[in-house]
mmCIF file as Biopython writes it, N, C-alpha, C and O atoms, coordinates in Angstrom:
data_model
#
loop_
_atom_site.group_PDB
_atom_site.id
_atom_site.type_symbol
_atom_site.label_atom_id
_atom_site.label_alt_id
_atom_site.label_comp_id
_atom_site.label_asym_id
_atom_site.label_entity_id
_atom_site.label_seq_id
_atom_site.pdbx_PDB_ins_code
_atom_site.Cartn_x
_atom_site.Cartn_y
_atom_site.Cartn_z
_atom_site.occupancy
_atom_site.B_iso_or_equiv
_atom_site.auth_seq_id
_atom_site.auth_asym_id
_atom_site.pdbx_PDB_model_num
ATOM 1   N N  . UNK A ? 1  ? 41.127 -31.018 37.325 1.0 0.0 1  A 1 
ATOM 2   C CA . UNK A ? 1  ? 41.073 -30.537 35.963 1.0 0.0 1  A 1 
ATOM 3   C C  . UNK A ? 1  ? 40.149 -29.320 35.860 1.0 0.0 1  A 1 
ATOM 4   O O  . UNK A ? 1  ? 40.549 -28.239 35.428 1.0 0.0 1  A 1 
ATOM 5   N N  . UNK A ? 2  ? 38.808 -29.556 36.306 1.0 0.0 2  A 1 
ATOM 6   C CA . UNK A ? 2  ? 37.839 -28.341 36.708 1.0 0.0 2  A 1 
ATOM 7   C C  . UNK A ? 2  ? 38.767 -27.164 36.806 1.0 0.0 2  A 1 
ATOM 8   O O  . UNK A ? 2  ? 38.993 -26.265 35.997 1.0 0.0 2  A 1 
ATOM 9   N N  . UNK A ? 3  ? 39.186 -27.370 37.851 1.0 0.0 3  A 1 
ATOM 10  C CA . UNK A ? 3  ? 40.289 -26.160 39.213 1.0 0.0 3  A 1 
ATOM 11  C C  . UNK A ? 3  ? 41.022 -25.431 37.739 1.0 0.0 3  A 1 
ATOM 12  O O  . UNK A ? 3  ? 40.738 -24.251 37.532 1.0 0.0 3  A 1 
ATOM 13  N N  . UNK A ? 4  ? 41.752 -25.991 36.957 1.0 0.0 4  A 1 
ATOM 14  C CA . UNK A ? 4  ? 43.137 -25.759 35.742 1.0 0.0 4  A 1 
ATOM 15  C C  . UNK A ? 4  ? 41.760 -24.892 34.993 1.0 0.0 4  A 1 
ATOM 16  O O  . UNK A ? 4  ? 41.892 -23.678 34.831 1.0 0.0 4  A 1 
ATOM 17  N N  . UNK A ? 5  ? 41.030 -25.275 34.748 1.0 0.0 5  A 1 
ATOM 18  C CA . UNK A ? 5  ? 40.128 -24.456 33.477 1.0 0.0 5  A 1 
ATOM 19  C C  . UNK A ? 5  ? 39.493 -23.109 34.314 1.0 0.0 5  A 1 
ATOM 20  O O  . UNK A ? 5  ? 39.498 -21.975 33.835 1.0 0.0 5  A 1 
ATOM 21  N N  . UNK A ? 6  ? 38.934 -23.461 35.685 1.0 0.0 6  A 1 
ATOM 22  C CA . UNK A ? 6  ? 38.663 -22.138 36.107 1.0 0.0 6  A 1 
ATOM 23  C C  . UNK A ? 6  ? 39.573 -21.106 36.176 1.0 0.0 6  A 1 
ATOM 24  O O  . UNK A ? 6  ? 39.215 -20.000 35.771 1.0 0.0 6  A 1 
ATOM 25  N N  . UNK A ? 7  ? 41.002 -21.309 36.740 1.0 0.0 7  A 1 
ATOM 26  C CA . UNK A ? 7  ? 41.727 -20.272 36.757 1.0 0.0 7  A 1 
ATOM 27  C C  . UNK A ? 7  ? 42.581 -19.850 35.497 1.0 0.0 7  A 1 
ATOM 28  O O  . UNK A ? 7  ? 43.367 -18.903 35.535 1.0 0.0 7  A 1 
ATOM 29  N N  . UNK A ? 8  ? 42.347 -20.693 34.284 1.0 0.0 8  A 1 
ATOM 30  C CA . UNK A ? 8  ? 42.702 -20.027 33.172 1.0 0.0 8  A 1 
ATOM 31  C C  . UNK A ? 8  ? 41.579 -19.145 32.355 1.0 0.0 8  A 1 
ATOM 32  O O  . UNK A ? 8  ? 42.011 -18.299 31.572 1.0 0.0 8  A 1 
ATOM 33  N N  . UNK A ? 9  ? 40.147 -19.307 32.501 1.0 0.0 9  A 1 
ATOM 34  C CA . UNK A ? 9  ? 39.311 -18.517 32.210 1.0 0.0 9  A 1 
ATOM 35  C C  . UNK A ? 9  ? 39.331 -17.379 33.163 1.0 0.0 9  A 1 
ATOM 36  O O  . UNK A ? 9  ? 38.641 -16.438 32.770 1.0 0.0 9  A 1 
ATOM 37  N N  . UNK A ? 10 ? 39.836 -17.222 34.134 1.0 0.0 10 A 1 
ATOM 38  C CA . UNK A ? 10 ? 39.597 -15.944 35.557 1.0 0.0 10 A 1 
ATOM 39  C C  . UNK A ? 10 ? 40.817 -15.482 34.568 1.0 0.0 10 A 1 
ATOM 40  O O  . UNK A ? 10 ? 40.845 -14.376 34.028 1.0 0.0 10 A 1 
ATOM 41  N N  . UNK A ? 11 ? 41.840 -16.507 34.404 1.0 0.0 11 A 1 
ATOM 42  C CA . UNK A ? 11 ? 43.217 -15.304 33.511 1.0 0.0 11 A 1 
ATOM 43  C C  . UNK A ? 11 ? 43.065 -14.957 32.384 1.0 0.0 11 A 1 
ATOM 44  O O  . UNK A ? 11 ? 43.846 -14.073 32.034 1.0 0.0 11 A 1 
ATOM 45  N N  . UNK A ? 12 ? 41.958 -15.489 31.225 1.0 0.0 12 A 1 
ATOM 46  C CA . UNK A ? 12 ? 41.871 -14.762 30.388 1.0 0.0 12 A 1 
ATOM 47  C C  . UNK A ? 12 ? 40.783 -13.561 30.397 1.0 0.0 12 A 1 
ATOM 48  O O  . UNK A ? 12 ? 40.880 -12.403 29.991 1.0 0.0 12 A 1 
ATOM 49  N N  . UNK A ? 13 ? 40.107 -14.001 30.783 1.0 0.0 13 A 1 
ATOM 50  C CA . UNK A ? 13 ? 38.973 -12.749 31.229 1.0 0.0 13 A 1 
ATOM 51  C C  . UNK A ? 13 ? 39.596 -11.532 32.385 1.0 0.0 13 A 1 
ATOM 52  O O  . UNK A ? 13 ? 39.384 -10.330 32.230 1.0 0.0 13 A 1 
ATOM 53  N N  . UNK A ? 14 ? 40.066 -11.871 33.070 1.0 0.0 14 A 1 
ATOM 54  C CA . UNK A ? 14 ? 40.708 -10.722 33.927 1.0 0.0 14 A 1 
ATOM 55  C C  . UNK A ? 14 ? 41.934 -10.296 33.071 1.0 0.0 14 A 1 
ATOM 56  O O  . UNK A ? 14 ? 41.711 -9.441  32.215 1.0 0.0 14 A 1 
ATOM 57  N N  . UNK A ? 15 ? 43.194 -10.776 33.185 1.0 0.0 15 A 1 
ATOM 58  C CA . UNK A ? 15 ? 44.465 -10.329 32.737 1.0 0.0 15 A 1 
ATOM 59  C C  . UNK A ? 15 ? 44.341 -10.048 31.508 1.0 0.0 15 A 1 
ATOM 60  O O  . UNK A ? 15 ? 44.207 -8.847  31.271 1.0 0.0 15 A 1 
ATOM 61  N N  . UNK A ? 16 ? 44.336 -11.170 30.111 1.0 0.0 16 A 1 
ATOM 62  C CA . UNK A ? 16 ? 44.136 -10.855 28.779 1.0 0.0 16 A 1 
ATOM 63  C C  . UNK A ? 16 ? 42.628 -10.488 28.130 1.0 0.0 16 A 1 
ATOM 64  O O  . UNK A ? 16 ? 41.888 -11.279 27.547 1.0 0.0 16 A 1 
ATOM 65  N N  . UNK A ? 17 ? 42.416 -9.252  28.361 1.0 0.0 17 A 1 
ATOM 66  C CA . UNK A ? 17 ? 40.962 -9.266  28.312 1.0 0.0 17 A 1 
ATOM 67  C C  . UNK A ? 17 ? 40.867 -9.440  26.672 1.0 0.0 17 A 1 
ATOM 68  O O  . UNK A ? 17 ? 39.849 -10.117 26.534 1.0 0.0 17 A 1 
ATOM 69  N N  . UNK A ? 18 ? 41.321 -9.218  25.564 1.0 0.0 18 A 1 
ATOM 70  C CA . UNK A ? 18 ? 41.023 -9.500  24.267 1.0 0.0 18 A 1 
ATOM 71  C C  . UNK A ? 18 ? 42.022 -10.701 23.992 1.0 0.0 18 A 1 
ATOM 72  O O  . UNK A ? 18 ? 43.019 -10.061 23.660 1.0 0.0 18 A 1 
ATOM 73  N N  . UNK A ? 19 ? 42.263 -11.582 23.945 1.0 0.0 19 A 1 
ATOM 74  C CA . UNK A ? 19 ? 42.780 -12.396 23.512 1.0 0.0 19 A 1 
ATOM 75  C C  . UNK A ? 19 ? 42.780 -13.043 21.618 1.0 0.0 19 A 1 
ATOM 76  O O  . UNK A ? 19 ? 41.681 -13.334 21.146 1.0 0.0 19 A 1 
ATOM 77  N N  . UNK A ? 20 ? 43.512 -13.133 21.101 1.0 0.0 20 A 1 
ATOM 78  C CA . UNK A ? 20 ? 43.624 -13.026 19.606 1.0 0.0 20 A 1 
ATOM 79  C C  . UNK A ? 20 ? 43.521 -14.967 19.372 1.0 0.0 20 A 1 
ATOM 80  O O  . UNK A ? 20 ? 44.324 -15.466 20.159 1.0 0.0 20 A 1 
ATOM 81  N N  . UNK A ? 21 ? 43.063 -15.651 18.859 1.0 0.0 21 A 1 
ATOM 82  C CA . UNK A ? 21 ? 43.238 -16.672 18.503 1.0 0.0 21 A 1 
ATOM 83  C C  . UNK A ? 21 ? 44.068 -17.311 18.310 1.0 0.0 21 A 1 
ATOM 84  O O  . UNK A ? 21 ? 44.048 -18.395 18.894 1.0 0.0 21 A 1 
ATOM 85  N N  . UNK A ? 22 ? 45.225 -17.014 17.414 1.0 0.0 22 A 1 
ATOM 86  C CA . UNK A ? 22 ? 46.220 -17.144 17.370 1.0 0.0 22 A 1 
ATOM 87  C C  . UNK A ? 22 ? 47.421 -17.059 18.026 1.0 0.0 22 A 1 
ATOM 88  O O  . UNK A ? 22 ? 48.512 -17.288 17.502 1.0 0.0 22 A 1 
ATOM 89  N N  . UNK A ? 23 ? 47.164 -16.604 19.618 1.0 0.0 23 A 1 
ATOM 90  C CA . UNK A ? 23 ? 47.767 -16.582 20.605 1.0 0.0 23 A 1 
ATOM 91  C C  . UNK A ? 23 ? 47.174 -17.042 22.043 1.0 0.0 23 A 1 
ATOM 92  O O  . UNK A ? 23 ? 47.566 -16.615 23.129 1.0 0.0 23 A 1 
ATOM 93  N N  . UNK A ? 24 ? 46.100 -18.048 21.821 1.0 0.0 24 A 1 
ATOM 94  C CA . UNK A ? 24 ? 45.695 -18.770 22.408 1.0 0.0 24 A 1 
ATOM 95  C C  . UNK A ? 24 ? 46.717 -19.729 23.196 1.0 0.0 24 A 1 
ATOM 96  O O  . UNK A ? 24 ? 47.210 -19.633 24.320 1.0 0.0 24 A 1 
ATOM 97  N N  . UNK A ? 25 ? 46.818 -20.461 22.423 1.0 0.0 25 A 1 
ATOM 98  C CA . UNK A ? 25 ? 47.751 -21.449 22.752 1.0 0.0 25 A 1 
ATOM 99  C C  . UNK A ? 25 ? 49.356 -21.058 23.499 1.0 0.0 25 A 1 
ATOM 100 O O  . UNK A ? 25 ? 49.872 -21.776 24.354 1.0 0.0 25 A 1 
ATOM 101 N N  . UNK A ? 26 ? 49.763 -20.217 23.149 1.0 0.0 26 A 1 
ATOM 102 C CA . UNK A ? 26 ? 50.200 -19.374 23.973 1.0 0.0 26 A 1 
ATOM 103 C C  . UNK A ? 26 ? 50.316 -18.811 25.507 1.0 0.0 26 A 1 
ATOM 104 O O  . UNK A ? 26 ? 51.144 -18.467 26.351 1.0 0.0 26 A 1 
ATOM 105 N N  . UNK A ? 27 ? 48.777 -18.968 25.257 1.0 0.0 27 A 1 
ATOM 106 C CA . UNK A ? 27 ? 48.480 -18.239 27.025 1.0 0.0 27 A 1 
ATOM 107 C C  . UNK A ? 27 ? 48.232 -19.715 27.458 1.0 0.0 27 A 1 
ATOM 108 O O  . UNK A ? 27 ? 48.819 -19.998 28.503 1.0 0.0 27 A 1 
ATOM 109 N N  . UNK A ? 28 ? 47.725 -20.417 27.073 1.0 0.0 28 A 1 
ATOM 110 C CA . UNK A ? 28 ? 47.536 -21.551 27.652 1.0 0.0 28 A 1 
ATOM 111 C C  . UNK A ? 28 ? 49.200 -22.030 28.219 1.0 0.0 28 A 1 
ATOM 112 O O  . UNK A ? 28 ? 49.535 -21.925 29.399 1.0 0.0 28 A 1 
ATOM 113 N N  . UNK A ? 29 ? 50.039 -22.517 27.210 1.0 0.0 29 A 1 
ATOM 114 C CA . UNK A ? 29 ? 51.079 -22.815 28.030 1.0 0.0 29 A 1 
ATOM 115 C C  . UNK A ? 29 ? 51.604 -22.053 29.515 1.0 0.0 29 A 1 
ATOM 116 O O  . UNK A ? 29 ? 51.968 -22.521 30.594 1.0 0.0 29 A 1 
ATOM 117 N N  . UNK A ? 30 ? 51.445 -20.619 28.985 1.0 0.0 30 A 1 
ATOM 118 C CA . UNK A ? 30 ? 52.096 -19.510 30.396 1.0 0.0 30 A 1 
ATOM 119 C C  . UNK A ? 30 ? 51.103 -20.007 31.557 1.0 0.0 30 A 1 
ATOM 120 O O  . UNK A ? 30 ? 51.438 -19.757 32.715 1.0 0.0 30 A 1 
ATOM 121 N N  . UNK A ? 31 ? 50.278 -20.478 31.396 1.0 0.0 31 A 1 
ATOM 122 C CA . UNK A ? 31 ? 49.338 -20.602 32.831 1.0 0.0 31 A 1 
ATOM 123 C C  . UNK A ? 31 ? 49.563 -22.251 32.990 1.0 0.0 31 A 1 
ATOM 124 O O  . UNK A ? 31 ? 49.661 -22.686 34.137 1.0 0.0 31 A 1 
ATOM 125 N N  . UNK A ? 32 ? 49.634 -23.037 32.035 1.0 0.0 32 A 1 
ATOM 126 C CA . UNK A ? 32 ? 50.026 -24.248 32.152 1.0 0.0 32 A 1 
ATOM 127 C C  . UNK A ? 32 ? 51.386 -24.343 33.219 1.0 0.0 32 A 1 
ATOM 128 O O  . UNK A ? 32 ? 51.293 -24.926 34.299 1.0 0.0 32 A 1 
ATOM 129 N N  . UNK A ? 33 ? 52.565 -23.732 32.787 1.0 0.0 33 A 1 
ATOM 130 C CA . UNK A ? 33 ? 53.491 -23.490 33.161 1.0 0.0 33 A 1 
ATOM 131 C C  . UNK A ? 33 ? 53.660 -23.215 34.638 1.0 0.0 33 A 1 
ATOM 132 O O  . UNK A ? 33 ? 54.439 -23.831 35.366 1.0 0.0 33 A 1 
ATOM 133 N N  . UNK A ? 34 ? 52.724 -22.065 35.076 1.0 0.0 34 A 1 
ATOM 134 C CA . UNK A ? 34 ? 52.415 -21.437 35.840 1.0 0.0 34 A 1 
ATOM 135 C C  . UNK A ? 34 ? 51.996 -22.845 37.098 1.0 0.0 34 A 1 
ATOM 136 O O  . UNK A ? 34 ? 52.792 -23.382 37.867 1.0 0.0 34 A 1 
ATOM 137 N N  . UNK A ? 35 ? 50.457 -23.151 36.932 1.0 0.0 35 A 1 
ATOM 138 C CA . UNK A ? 35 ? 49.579 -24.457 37.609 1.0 0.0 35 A 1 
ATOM 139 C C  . UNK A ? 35 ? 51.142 -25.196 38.054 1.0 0.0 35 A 1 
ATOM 140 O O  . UNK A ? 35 ? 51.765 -25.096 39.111 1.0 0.0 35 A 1 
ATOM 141 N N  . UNK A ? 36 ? 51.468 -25.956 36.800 1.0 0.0 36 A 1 
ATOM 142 C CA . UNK A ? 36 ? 52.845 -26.910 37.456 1.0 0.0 36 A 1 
ATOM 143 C C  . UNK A ? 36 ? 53.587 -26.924 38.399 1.0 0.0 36 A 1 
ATOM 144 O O  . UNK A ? 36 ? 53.877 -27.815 39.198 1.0 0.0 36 A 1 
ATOM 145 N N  . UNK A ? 37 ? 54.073 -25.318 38.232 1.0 0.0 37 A 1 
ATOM 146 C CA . UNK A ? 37 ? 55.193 -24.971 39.182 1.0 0.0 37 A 1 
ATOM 147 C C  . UNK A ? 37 ? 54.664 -24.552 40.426 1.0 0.0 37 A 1 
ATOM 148 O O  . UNK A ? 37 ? 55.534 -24.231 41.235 1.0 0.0 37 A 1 
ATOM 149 N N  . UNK A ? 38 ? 53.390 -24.451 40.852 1.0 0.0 38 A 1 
ATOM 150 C CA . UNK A ? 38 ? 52.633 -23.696 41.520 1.0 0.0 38 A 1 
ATOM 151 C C  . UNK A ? 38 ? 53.220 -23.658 43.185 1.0 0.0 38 A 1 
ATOM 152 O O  . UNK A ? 38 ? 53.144 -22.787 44.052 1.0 0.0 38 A 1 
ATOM 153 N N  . UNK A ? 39 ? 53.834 -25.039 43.169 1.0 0.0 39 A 1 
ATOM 154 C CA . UNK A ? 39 ? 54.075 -25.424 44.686 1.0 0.0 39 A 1 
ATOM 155 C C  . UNK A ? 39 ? 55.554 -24.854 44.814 1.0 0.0 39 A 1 
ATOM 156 O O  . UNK A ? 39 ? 56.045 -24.607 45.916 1.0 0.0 39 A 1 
ATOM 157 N N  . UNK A ? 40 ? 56.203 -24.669 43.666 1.0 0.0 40 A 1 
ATOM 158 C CA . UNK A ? 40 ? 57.807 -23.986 43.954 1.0 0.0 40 A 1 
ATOM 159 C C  . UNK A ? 40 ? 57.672 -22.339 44.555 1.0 0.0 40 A 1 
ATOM 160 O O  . UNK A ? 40 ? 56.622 -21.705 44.656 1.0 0.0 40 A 1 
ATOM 161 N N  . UNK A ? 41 ? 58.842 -21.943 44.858 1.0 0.0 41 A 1 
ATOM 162 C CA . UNK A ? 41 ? 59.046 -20.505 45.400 1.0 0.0 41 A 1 
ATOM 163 C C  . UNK A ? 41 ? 59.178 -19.984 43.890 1.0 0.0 41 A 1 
ATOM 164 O O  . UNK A ? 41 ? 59.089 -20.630 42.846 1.0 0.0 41 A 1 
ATOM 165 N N  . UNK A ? 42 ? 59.415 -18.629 44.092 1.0 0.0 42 A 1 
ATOM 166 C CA . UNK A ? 42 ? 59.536 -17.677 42.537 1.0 0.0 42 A 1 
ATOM 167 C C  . UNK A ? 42 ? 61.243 -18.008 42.223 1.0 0.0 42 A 1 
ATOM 168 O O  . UNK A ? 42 ? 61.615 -18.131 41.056 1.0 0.0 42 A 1 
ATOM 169 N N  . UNK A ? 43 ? 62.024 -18.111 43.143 1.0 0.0 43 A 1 
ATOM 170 C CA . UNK A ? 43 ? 63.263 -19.048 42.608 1.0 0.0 43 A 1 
ATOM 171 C C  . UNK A ? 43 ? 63.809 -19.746 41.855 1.0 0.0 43 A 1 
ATOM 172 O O  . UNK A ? 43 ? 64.795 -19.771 41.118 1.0 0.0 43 A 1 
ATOM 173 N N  . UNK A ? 44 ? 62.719 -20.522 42.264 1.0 0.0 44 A 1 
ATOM 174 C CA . UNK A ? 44 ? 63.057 -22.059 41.381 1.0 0.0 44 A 1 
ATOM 175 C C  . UNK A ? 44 ? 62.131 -21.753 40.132 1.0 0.0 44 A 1 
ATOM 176 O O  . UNK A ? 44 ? 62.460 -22.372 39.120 1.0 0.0 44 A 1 
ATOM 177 N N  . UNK A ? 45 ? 61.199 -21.040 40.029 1.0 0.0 45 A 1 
ATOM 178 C CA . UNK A ? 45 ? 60.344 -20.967 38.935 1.0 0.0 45 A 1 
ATOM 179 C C  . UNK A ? 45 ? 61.351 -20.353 37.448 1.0 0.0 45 A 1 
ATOM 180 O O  . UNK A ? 45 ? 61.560 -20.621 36.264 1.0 0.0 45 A 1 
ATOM 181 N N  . UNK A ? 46 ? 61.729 -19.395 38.500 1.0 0.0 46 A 1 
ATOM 182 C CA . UNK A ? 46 ? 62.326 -17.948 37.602 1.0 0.0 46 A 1 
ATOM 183 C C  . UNK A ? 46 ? 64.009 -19.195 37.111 1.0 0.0 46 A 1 
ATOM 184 O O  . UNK A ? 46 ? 64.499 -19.039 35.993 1.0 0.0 46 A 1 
ATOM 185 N N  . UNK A ? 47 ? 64.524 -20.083 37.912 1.0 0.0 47 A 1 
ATOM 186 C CA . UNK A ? 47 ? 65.707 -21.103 37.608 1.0 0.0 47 A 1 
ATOM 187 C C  . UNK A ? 47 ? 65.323 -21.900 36.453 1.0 0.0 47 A 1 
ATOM 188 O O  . UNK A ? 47 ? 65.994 -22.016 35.428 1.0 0.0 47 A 1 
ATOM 189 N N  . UNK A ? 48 ? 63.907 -22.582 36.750 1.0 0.0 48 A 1 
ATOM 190 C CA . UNK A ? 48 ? 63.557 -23.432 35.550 1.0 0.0 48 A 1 
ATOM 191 C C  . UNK A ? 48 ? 63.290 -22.475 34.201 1.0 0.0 48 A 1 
ATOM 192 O O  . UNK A ? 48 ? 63.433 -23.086 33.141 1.0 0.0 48 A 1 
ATOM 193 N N  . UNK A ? 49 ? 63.035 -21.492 34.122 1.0 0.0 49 A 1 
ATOM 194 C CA . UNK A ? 49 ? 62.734 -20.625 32.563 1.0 0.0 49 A 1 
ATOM 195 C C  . UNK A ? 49 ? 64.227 -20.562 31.939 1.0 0.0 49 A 1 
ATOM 196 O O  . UNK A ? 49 ? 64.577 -20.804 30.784 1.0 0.0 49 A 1 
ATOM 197 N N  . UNK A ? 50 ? 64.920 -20.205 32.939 1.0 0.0 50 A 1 
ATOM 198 C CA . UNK A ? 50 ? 66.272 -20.135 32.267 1.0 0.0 50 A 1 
ATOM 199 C C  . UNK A ? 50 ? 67.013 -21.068 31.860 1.0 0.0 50 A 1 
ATOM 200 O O  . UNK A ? 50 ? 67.747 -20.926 30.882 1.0 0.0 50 A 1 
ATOM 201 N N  . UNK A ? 51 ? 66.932 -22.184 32.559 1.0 0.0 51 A 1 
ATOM 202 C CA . UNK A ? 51 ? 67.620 -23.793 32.366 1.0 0.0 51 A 1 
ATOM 203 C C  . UNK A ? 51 ? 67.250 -24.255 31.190 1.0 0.0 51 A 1 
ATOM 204 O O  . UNK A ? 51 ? 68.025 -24.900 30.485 1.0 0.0 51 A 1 
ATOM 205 N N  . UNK A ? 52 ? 65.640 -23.890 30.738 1.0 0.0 52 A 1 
ATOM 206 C CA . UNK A ? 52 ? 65.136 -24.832 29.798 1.0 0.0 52 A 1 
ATOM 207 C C  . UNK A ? 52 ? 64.870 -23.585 28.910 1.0 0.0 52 A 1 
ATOM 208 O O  . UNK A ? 52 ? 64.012 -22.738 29.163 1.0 0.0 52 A 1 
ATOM 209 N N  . UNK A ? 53 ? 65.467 -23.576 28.145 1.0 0.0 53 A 1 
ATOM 210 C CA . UNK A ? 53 ? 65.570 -22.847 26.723 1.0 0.0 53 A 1 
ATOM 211 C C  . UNK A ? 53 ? 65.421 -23.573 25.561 1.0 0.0 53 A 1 
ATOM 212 O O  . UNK A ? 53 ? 66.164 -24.535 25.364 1.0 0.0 53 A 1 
ATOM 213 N N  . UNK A ? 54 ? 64.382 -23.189 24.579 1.0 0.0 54 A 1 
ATOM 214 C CA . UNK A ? 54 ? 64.777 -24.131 23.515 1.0 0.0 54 A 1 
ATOM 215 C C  . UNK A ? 54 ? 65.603 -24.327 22.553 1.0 0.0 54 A 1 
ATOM 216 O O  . UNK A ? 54 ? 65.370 -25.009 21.555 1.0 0.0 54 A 1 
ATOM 217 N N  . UNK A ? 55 ? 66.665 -23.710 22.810 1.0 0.0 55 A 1 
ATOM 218 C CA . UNK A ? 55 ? 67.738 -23.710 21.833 1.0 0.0 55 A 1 
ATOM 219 C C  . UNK A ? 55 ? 67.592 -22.233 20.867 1.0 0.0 55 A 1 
ATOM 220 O O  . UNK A ? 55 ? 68.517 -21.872 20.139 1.0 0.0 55 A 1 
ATOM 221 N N  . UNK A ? 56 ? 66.839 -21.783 20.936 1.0 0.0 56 A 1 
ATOM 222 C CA . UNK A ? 56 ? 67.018 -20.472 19.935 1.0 0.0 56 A 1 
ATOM 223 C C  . UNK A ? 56 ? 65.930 -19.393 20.681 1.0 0.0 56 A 1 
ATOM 224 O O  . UNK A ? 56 ? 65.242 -19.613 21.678 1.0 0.0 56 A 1 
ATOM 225 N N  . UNK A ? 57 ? 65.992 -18.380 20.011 1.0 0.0 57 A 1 
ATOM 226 C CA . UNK A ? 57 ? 65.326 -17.364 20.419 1.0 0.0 57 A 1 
ATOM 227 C C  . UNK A ? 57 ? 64.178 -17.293 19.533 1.0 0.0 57 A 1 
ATOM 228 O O  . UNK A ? 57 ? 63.999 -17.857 18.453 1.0 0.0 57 A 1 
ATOM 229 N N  . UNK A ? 58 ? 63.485 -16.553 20.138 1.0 0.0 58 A 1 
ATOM 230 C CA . UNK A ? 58 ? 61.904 -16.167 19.312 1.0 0.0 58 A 1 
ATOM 231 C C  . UNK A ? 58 ? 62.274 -14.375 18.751 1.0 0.0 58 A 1 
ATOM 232 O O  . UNK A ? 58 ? 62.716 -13.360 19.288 1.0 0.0 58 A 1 
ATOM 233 N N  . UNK A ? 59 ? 61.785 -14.772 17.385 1.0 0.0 59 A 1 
ATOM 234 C CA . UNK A ? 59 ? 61.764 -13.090 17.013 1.0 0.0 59 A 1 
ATOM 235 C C  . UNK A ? 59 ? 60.564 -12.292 16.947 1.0 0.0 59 A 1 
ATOM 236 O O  . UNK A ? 59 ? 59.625 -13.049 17.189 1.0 0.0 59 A 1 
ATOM 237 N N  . UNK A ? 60 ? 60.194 -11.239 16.755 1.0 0.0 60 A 1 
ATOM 238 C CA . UNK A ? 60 ? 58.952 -10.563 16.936 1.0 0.0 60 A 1 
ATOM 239 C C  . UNK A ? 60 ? 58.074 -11.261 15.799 1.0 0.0 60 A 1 
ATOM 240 O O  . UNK A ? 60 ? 56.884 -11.513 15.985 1.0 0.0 60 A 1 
ATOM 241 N N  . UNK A ? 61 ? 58.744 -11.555 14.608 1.0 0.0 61 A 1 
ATOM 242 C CA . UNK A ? 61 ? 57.685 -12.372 13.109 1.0 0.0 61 A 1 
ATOM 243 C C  . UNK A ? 61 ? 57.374 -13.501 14.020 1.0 0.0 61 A 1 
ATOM 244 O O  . UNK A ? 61 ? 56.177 -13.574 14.298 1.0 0.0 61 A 1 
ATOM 245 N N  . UNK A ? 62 ? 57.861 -14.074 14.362 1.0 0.0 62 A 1 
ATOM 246 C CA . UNK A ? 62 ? 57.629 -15.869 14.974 1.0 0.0 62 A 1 
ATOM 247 C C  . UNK A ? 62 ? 56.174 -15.401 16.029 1.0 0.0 62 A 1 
ATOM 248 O O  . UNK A ? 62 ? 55.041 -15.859 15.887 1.0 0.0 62 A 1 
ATOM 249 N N  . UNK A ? 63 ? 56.613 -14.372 17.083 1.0 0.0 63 A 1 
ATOM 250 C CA . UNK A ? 63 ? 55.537 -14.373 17.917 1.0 0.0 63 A 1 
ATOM 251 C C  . UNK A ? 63 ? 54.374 -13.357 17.348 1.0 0.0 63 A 1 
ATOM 252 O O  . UNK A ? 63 ? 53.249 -13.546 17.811 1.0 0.0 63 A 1 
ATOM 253 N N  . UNK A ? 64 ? 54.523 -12.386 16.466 1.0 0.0 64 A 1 
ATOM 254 C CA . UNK A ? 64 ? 53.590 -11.849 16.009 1.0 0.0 64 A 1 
ATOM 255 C C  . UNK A ? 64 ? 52.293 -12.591 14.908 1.0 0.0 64 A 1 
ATOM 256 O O  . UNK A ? 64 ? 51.143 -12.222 14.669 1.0 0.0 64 A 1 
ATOM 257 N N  . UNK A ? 65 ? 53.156 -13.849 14.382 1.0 0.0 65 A 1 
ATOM 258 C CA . UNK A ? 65 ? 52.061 -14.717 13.825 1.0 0.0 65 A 1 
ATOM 259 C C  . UNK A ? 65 ? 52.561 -14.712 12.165 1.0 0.0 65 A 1 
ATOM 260 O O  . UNK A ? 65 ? 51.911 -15.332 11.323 1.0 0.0 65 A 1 
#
């Protein structure tokens, strides 16, 4: 659990250096996502995003907040 929190603080501090609150949760899933799949090739990673859709699309209002 340690291990999951260090490398999401190295990703928000390195990669998202301002991070908005409201898109917190957000980054958390993408690295959540990320940890899980960690042991697959980029294959199967890039197979599972596409398989699992949630049924609709996101529009720029939905992700802009």
């Amino acid at each position: 659990m340690e291990y999951f929190w260090c490398l999401l603080g190295r990703c928000l501090n390195g990669t998202y250096v301002s991070v908005q609150p409201f898109h917190l949760l957000r980054h958390v899933n993408a690295q959540t996502f990320r940890y899980n799949e960690r042991h697959g090739v980029d294959s199967d990673r890039f197979r599972s995003v596409l398989e699992n859709p949630r049924g609709r699309r996101s529009t720029f209002a939905e992700v802009k907040g």
